[in-house]
ZAGU-802622 format. One line per 3 residues: number of its first residue (from 1); their letters; for each residue z, y, x of C-alpha. Coordinates in Angstrom, 2 decimals. Layout:
! ZAGU-802622
NUM	A	Z:Y:X | ...
! end
This chain:
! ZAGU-802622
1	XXX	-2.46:20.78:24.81 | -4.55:23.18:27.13 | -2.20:24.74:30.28
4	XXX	0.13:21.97:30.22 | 1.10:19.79:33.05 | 2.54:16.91:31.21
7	XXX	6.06:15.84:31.98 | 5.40:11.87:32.06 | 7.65:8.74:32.15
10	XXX	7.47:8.22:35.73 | 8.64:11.43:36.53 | 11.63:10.85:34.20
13	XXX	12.76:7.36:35.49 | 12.32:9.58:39.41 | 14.94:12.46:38.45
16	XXX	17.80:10.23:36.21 | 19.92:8.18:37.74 | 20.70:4.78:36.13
19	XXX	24.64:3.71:36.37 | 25.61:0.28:34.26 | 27.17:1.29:31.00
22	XXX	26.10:4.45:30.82 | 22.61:6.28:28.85 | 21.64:9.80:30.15
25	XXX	19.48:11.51:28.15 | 16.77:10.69:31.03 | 16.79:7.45:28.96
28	XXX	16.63:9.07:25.14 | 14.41:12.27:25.62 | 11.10:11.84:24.52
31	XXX	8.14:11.69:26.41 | 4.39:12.37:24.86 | 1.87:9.06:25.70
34	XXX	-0.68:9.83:27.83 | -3.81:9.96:26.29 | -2.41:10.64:22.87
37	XXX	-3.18:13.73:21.39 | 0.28:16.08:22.40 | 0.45:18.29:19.00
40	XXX	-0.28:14.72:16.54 | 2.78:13.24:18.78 | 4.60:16.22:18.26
43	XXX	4.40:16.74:14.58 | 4.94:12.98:13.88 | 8.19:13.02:15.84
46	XXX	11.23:12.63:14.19 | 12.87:15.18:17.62 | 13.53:19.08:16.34
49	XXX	13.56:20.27:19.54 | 10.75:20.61:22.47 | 11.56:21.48:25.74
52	XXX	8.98:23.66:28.05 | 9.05:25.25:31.48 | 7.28:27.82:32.39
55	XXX	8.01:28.26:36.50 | 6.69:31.45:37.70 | 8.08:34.37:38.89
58	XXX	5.20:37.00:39.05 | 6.29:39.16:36.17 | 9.72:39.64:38.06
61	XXX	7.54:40.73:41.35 | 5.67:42.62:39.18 | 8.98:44.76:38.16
64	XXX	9.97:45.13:41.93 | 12.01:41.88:41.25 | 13.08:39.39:44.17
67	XXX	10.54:36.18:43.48 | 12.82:32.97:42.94 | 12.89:32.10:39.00
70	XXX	9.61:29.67:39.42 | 12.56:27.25:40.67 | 14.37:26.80:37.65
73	XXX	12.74:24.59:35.66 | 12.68:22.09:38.85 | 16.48:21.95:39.07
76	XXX	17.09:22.37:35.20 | 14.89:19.52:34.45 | 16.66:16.84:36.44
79	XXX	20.57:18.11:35.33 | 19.26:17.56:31.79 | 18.12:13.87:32.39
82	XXX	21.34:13.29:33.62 | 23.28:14.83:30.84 | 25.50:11.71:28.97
85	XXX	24.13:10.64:25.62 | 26.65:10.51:23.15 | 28.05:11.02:19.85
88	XXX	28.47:15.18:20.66 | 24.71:15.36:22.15 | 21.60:12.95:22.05
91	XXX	18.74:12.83:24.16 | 16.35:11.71:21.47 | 16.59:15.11:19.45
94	XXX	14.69:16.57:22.61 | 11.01:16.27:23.39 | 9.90:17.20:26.82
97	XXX	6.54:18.73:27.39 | 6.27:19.71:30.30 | 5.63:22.53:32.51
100	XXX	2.98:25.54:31.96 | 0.20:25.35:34.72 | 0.87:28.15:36.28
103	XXX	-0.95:26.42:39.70 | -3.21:28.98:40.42 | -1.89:32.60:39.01
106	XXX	1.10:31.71:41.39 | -1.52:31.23:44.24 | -2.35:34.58:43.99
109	XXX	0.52:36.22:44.32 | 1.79:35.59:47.68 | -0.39:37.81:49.01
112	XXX	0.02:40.74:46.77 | 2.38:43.73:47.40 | 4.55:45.38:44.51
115	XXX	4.65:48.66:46.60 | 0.91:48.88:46.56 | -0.24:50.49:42.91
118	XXX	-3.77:48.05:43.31 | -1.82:44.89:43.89 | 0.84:45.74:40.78
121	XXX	-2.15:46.11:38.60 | -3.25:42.69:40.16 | -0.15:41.38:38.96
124	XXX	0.38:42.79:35.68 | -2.80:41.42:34.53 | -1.88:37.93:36.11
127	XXX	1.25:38.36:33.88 | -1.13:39.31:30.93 | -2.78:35.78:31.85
130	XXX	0.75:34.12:30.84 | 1.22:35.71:28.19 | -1.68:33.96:26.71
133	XXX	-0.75:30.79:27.66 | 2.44:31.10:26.49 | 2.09:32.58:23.12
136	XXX	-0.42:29.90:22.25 | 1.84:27.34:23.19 | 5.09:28.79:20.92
139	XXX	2.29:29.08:17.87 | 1.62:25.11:17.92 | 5.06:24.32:18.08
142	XXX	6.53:26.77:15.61 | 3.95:26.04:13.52 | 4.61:21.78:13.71
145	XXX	8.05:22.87:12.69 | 9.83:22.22:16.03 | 11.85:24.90:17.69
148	XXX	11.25:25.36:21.49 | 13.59:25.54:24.24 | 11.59:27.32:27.19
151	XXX	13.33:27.53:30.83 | 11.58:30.37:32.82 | 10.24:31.90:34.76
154	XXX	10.98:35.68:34.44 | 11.75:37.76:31.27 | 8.15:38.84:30.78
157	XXX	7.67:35.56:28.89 | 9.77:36.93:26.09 | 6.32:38.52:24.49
160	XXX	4.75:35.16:24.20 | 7.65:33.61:23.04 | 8.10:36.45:20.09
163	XXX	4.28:37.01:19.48 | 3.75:33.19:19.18 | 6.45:32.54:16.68
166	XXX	5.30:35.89:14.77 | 1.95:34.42:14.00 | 3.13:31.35:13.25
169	XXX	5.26:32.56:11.01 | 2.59:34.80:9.55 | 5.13:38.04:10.02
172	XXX	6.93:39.73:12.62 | 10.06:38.44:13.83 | 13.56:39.34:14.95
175	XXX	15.23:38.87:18.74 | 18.55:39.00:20.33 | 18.98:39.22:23.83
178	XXX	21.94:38.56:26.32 | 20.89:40.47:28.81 | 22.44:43.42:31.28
181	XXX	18.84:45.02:31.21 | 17.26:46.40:27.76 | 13.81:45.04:28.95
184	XXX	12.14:47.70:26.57 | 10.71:49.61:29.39 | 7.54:51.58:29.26
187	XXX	4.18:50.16:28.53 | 3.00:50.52:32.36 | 1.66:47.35:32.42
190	XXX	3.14:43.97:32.19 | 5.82:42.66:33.72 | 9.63:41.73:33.46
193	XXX	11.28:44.40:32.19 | 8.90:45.38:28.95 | 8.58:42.29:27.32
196	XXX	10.22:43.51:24.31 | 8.69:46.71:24.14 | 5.00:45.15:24.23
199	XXX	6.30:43.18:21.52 | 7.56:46.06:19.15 | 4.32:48.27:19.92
202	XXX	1.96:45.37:19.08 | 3.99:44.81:15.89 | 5.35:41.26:16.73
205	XXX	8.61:42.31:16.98 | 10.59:43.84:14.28 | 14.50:44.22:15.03
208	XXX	15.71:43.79:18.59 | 19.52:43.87:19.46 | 20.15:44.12:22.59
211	XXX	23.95:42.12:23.39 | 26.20:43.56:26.10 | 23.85:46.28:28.23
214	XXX	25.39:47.84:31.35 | 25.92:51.27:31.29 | 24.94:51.33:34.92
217	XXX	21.68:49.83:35.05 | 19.84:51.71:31.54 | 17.76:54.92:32.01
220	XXX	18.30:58.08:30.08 | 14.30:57.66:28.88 | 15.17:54.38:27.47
223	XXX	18.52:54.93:25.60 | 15.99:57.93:24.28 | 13.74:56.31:22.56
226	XXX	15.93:53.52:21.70 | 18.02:56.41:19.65 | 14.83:57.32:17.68
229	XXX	14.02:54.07:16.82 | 17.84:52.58:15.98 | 16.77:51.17:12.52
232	XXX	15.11:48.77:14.02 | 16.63:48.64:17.88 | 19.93:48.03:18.41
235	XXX	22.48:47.56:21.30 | 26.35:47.21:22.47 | 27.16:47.31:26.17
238	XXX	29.52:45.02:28.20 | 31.29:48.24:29.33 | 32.73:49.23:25.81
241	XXX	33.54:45.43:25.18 | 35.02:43.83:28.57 | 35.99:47.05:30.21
244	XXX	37.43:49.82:28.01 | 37.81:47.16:25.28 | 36.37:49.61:22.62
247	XXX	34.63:47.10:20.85 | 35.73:43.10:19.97 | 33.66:40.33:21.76
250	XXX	33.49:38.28:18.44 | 33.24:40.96:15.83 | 30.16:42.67:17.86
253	XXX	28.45:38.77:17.80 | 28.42:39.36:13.66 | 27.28:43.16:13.85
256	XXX	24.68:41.44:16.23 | 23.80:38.89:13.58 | 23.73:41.02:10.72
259	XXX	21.34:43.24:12.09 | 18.88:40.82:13.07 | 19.85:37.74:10.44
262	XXX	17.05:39.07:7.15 | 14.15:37.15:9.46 | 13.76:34.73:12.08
265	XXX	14.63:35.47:15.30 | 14.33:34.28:18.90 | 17.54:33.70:21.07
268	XXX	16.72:35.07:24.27 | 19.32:34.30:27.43 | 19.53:36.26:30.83
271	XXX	21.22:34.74:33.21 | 21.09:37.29:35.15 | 23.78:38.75:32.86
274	XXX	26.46:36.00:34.32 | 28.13:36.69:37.92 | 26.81:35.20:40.65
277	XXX	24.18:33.01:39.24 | 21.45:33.30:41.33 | 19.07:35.65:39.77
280	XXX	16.67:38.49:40.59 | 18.55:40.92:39.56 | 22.17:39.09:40.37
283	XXX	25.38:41.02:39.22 | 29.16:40.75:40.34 | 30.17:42.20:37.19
286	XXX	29.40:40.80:33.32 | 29.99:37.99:30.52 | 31.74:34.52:31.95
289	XXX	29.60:31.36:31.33 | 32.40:30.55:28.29 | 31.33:33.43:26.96
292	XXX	27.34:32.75:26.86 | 28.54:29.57:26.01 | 29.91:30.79:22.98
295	XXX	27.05:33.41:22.23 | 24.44:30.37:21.93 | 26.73:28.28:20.11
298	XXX	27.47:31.20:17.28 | 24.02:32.31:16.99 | 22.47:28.79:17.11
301	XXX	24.33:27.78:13.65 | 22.14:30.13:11.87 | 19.20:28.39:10.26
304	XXX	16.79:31.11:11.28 | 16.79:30.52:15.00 | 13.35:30.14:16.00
307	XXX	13.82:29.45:19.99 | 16.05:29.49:22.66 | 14.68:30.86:25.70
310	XXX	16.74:31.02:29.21 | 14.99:32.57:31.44 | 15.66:34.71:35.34
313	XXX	18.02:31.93:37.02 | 16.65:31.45:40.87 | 17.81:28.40:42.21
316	XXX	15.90:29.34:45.26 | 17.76:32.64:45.72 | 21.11:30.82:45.81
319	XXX	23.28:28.35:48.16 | 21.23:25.75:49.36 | 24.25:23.33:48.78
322	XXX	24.59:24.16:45.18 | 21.42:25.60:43.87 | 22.16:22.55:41.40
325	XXX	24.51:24.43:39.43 | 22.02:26.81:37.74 | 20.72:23.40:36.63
328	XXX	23.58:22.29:35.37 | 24.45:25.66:33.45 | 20.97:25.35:31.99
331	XXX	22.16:22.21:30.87 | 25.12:23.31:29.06 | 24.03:26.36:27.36
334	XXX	20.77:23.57:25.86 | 23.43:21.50:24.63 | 25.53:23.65:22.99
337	XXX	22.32:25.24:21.36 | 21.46:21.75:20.04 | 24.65:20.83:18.86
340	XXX	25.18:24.06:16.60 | 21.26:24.18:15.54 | 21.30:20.78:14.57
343	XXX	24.48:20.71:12.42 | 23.07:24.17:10.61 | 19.95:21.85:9.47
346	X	21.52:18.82:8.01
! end
C-alpha cells in the first residue's frame, strides 16, 4: 500500500521484550510479509482489527497547537507489544501496518510559523496532503472488512478517517467524539480543530455527537451553528455531567448512542480530554481514564463501530521519565475496544 512505512518483524522482535513463560502480543500481532502484496494479506487474514499510525503533528500547529502528537505512535507501539496475551486479549486479532509516511510533509514544517497568515496556508494545505493519504488508506481497509485502529497524530485526521469509511461504505457515516473541543470550527482551512466540520460540509459526515464539551473552551459562533443544525449535531458537556451533576454519566452514553446508532459510525478519542496526559491542548480538569475506559468499552459493543481512532497524546510534551504512560494508556483503551468489538461480532 502507497504512503506506508511498513511495520516489519525485526522491528517487532526490537520493541517486545521476551521473559520465559510469558507471550506478549509482540509475539501474536501480525505482521504483513515483505514483498507480499499488503491489501491480499490483509483481506486473507483471519485478524479483524488493523492497527495504523499516523505521527504528525502539523494540523495541531496549524490550529496554533503546541507540536508533540507525531510521538505517539513511537511510544504506543512498543506498550502494545508488550501487552500479555491471554484469554481476556490476544495479539493475533491485531494486524500492524505500520506508520503513514509522513517523512517529508513533517520536513517542512519546522520552518513554518503559525503567526504568519503565508506559512498557515503552507500548512493547511500540507494537512490537505494527509488527508489524502489517510482517507485512502481507511477506504482499503473498511472496504476488506477490517476495522482500523489509527494512533495520531492530531485531530485533523478525523476527516480521512470519516471520508474513507463513507466511501467505502458507499454512504455517509456517523461519529462520536470524546473530546473537550467540538472540532467543528470554521472552514478556514485545514487543520485540527475542523475536522468534523470539513466532513459534514463535504457530505461524509452525517450525525456527529459531540461527548462531554467544556463550557469554557466552545465559542458562541460555534454553539450557533451547532443550534441550527441539532438534527444532525449533537453535544453534552462535562460541566452539566461531572460538575453540576445535571445530567448522568451512563444515561448520556445511551442518548449518545441513540443518536448516532441508525449508521455506522467512527469512535473518535481525545486524549486531550483526560487530565494531565500530555497533549496539545492539556487540561487539569475532565473525564478520569476509568471513565474513557468505559466510553470505548460501551460504544465498542455495538456492531456498527467502524474505527477507533485516538489521537492528540504528546509523549514529547510530557515527563521525560514517564512519557511511557501515554503508551501504556493507548494500550488500554485498544484493548478494551477489542475486547467489547470482538464479543459484539461472534
Amino acid at each position: 500500500m502507497e504512503k506506508i512505512i511498513p511495520f516489519t518483524i525485526t522491528d517487532l522482535s526490537r520493541i517486545t521484550n521476551h521473559r520465559s513463560g510469558e507471550i506478549k502480543f509482540g509475539e501474536k500481532m501480525i505482521i504483513i510479509p515483505k514483498d507480499v502484496d499488503s491489501l491480499d494479506f490483509i483481506k486473507s487474514s483471519h485478524a479483524k482489527y488493523v492497527l495504523l499510525g499516523i505521527p504528525e503533528d502539523i494540523g495541531v500547529r496549524a490550529n496554533y497547537g503546541r507540536p508533540g502528537a507525531a510521538s505517539a505512535w513511537e511510544i504506543a507501539i512498543k506498550n502494545i507489544a508488550n501487552i500479555q496475551h491471554n484469554r481476556f486479549c490476544k495479539g493475533s486479532q491485531l494486524i500492524v501496518l505500520g506508520q503513514l509516511d509522513v517523512c517529508e510533509v513533517m520536513k517542512n514544517v519546522d520552518q513554518l510559523d503559525f503567526n504568519d497568515i503565508d506559512d498557515r496556508s503552507k500548512l493547511s494545505q500540507l494537512v490537505t496532503k494527509i488527508d489524502k493519504d489517510v482517507s485512502h488508506i481507511i477506504f482499503n481497509l473498511i472496504k476488506l472488512g477490517k476495522t482500523p485502529i489509527i494512533i495520531g497524530g492530531g485531530h485533523n485526521n478525523s476527516y480521512g478517517n470519516i471520508k474513507g469509511a463513507a466511501l467505502a461504505k458507499g454512504k455517509p457515516i456517523n461519529a462520536i467524539n470524546f473530546d473537550a473541543h467540538s472540532d467543528f470550527r470554521i472552514l478556514e482551512g485545514r487543520h485540527s480543530g475542523n475536522g468534523f466540520s470539513y466532513a459534514f460540509e463535504e457530505g461524509f459526515l452525517k450525525k456527529y455527537f459531540i461527548f462531554g464539551l467544556h463550557e469554557n473552551y466552545v465559542s458562541k459562533s460555534v454553539l450557533d451553528i451547532i443550534k441550527k443544525i441539532e438534527d444532525r449535531v449533537r453535544y453534552n458537556t462535562y460541566d452539566s455531567v461531572n460538575i453540576r451533576r445535571e445530567k448522568d454519566f451512563d444515561t448520556e452514553m445511551k442518548n449518545a448512542l441513540e443518536f448516532i446508532n441508525n449508521d455506522f459510525f467512527g469512535l473518535e478519542i481525545d486524549l486531550d480530554a483526560i487530565p494531565n496526559i500530555a497533549s496539545s491542548a492539556m487540561t487539569l480538569s475532565g473525564y478520569s481514564i476509568e471513565q474513557v475506559r468505559q466510553f470505548i468499552s460501551f460504544f465498542a459493543k455495538n456492531k456498527n463501530a467502524a474505527y477507533l481512532h485516538i489521537c492528540e497524546g504528546a509523549p514529547d510534551l510530557g515527563e521525560e521519565k514517564n512519557n511511557h504512560l501515554i503508551g501504556k494508556l493507548i494500550g488500554y483503551l485498544i484493548t478494551d475496544f477489542i475486547k467489547a468489538n470482538s464479543a459484539s461480532i461472534n
